[in-house]
Structure formats: structure tokens, C-alpha cells
C-alpha positions in Angstrom: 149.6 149.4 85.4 147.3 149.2 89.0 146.1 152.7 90.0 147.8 153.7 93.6 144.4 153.3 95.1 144.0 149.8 93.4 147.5 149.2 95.0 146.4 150.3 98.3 143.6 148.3 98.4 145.4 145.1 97.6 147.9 145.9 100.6 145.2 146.7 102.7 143.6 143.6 102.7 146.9 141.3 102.7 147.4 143.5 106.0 143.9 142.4 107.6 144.5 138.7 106.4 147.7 138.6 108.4 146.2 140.5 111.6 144.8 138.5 114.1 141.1 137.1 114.4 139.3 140.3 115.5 141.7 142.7 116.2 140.7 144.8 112.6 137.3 145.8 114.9 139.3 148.2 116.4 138.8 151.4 114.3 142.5 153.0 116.2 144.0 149.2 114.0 141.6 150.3 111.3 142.9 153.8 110.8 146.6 152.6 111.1 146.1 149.4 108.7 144.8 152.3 106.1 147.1 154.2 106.8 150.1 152.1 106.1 148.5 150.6 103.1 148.7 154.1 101.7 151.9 154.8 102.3 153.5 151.9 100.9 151.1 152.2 97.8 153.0 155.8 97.9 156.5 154.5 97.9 155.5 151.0 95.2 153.9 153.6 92.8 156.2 155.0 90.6 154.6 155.0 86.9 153.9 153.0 84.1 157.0 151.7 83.8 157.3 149.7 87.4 156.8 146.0 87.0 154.9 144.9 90.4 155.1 141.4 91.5 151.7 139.2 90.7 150.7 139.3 93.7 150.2 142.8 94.4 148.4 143.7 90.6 144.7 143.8 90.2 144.1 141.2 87.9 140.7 140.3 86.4 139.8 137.0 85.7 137.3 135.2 83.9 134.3 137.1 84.5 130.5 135.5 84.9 127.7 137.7 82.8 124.0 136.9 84.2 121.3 137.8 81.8 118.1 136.1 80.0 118.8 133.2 77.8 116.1 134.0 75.6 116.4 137.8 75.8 120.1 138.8 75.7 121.5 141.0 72.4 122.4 144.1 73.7 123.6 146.7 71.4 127.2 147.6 71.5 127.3 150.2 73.4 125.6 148.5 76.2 127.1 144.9 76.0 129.1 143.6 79.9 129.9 140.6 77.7 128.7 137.4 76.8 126.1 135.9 78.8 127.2 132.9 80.7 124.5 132.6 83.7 120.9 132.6 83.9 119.1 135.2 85.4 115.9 136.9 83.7 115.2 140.4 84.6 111.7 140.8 82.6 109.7 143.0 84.3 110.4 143.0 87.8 107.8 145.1 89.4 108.8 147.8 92.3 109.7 146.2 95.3 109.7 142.7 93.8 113.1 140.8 93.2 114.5 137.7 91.3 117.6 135.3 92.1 119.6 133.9 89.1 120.7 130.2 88.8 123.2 129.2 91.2 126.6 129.3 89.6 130.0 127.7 90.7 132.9 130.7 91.5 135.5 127.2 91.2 137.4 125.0 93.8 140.0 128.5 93.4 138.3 131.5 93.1 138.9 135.2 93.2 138.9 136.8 96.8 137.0 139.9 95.4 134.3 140.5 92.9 133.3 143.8 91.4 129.7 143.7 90.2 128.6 146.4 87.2 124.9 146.5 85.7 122.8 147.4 82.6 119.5 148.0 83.6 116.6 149.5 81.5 113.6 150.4 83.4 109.9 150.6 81.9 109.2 154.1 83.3 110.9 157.0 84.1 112.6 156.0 88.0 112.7 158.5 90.5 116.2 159.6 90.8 118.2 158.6 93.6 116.4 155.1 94.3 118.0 152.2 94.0 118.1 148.4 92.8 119.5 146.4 95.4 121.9 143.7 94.6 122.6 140.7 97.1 124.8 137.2 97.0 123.5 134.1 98.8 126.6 132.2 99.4 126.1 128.0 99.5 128.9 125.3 100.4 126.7 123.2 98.3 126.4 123.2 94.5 123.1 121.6 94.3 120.3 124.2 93.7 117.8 124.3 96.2 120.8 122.8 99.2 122.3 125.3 101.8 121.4 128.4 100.6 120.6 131.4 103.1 117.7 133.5 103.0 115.4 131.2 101.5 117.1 131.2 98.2 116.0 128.7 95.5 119.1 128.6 93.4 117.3 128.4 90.3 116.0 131.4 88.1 112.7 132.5 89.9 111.5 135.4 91.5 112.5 135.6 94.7 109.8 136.3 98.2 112.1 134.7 100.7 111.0 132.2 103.0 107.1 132.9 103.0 106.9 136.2 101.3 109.1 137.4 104.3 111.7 139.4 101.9 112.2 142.6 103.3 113.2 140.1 107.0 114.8 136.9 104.4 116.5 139.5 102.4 119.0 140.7 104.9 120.2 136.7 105.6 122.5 137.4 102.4 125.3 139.2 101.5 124.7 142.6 100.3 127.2 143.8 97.1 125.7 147.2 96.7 123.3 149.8 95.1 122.4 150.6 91.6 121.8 154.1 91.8 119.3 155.2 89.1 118.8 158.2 87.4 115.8 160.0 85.9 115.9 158.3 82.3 113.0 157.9 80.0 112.3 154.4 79.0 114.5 153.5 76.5 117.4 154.4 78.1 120.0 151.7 79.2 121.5 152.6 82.4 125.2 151.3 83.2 126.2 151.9 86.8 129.2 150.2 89.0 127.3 148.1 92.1 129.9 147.7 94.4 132.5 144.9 95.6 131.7 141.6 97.5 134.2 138.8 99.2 132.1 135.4 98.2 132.0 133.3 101.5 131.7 129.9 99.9 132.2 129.0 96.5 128.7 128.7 94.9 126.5 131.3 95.0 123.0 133.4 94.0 122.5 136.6 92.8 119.3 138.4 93.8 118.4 141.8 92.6 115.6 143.7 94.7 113.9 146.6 92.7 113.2 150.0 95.0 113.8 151.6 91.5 109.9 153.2 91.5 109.2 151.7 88.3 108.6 148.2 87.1 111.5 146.9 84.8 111.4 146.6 81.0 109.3 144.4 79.2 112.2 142.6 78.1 115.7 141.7 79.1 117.0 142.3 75.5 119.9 145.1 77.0 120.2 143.7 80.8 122.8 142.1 82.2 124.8 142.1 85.2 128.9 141.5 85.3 130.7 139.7 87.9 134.0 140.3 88.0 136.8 138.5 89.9 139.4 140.5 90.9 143.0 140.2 93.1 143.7 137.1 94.9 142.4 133.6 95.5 140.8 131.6 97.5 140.7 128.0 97.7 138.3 125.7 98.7 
């Protein structure tokens, strides 16, 4: 059973697909899209027991796991899943970043992705800073075709178009913020990302360290879930 927030949510954005073109910019149409979103969340929830119609339940789909072919056997208690894109994690200094392989999201995709990591850091981060996660989007499924930002589509570390990142950077889509903690080395941290809407349906993940410390020395226990959720979208 979907929480009434999850519920909400869902309402919400059938509600903004069915406004018109830019009318949701008003924050007044903002306020009373919310606002109704809630209240019929209010009057749908009523327990375990209520069977929803399919298209108002969260739903998760098959879910895409990026980690390090070579690297990847996380112990239990720190395992997203099986890995099932390429992205290699290995020591990413401070304020360097790598982009994965470019991976197809399907001719009918999910409308919303929810993106949770495992990270292990080599030294003890500052806490409060952040690794930065980013999608480039691409109508094209070849690697290195139409992708923003200066995006390779292949597993690399990523500078943007002439070691411009900090300007190429902000060409993509940004998911979210991995929030660190203080943790020794050692220490697996596991930390919800955020939630992204994939504009076309191929797409690169690139992870920007402004953690403090250099990533571990291997990618044994890091991985990074994509999750579809609600919804689809085809192409």
C-alpha cells in the first residue's frame, strides 16, 4: 500500500501534466495544484486494505545498478542489487568526477527515477559536504552522439568540454546530493540522492566528488541504484 504522500505525489504530477504549457510557473497554480493533490490523497487514503487503481500506485520497476565490473561484491548489508551498468568509482579524487556507460531507460520508460548510493570514502569526509550526482540525457544511443555537457558516454572520468566542469557540469540534469557524514574509512555510507524525470531515453550518470576526501581505493562496496518509479513515458 502507497504512503499518502506517495499518493499525493502521483496526483500531483498527473495534475501538472494536464495543466497547460506554462501555467504551473505560477507559484498562486503551484500552491493550489499541491494543495488539491493533498486533499484527494486525504480522501483515496483509507488503509491497507484500499485497492487503488494502477495508475495512481507507486510502482517500481526494473531497476539499473551502476558499479565497477571488476570491483563489485558488496557485503550484504551494503548490496543496492546486482550490477547491471558500468560505472567505476575507484578513487575519485576531491573535486574530480566520473560518468558511467550510457545505458538505454527503453522505448517505455518510467516517468520518475529515485537514485540511492553506497559510497565508501578513503578518508574521513567533512560532514555536511556532498557528492553531487547529475544525468546527461541523449536522444541518441550511440556513446559519444548527442550528449550534453561534454559527456562521453563511456566509463571515463569526466572534465567536461576542455576541463571546463564546474561551467559543462551544469549543461546536465542535476538528481541530487549525497550528503556525507563524518565516517572513518571503512565505513559504507548508504544515502537516498534524490528524484530525476529523464528527458530522453538514454542517458549518463556523472558523479562529482565535493566530499573532501578522495574515494576508496576500490569500488568493492559502491554502487549507485536507479530506480524507476510511477508512470511511463514513451518514446
Amino acid at each position: 500500500m502507497p504512503s499518502k504522500s506517495e499518493i499525493a505525489l502521483v496526483l500531483a504530477m498527473r495534475m501538472l501534466e494536464k495543466s497547460g504549457v506554462r501555467e504551473w510557473d505560477s507559484s498562486d497554480i503551484r500552491a493550489a495544484i499541491a494543495a488539491a493533490a493533498n486533499e484527494l490523497a486525504d480522501l483515496l487514503y483509507s488503509g491497507d486494505s484500499m485497492a487503488l487503481p494502477d495508475n495512481l500506485l507507486v510502482q517500481n520497476g526494473t531497476a539499473i545498478v551502476f558499479a565497477d565490473v571488476t570491483d563489485h561484491a558488496p557485503a550484504a548489508a551494503n548490496n543496492l542489487g546486482t550490477r547491471t551498468a558500468q560505472i567505476d568509482l575507484t578513487g575519485v579524487a576531491d573535486a574530480a568526477a566520473r560518468q558511467s556507460d550510457k545505458v538505454d531507460l527503453g522505448a517505455t520508460r518510467a516517468e520518475v527515477y529515485e537514485v540511492v548510493a553506497a559510497i565508501e570514502i578513503a578518508a574521513t569526509p567533512t560532514a555536511g559536504e556532498v557528492i553531487e550526482f547529475w544525468w546527461a540525457p541523449s536522444p541518441s544511443g550511440t556513446a559519444g552522439t548527442a550528449n550534453p555537457g561534454g559527456v562521453g558516454g563511456a566509463d571515463a572520468a569526466y572534465a567536461g568540454y576542455s576541463a571546463n566542469m564546474a561551467a559543462a557540469i551544469k549543461q546536465l540534469q542535476f538528481i541530487g546530493d549525497f550528503v556525507c557524514t563524518a565516517q572513518a574509512t571503512g565505513t559504507v555510507q548508504i544515502a537516498r540522492v534524490g528524484a530525476f524525470r529523464p528527458k530522453h531515453r538514454y542517458g549518463t550518470l556523472v558523479v562529482r566528488n565535493e566530499s573532501g576526501a578522495a574515494l576508496h581505493s576500490d569500488a568493492v562496496e559502491m554502487s549507485v541504484l536507479v530506480s524507476p518509479l510511477a508512470g511511463v513515458v514513451t518514446d
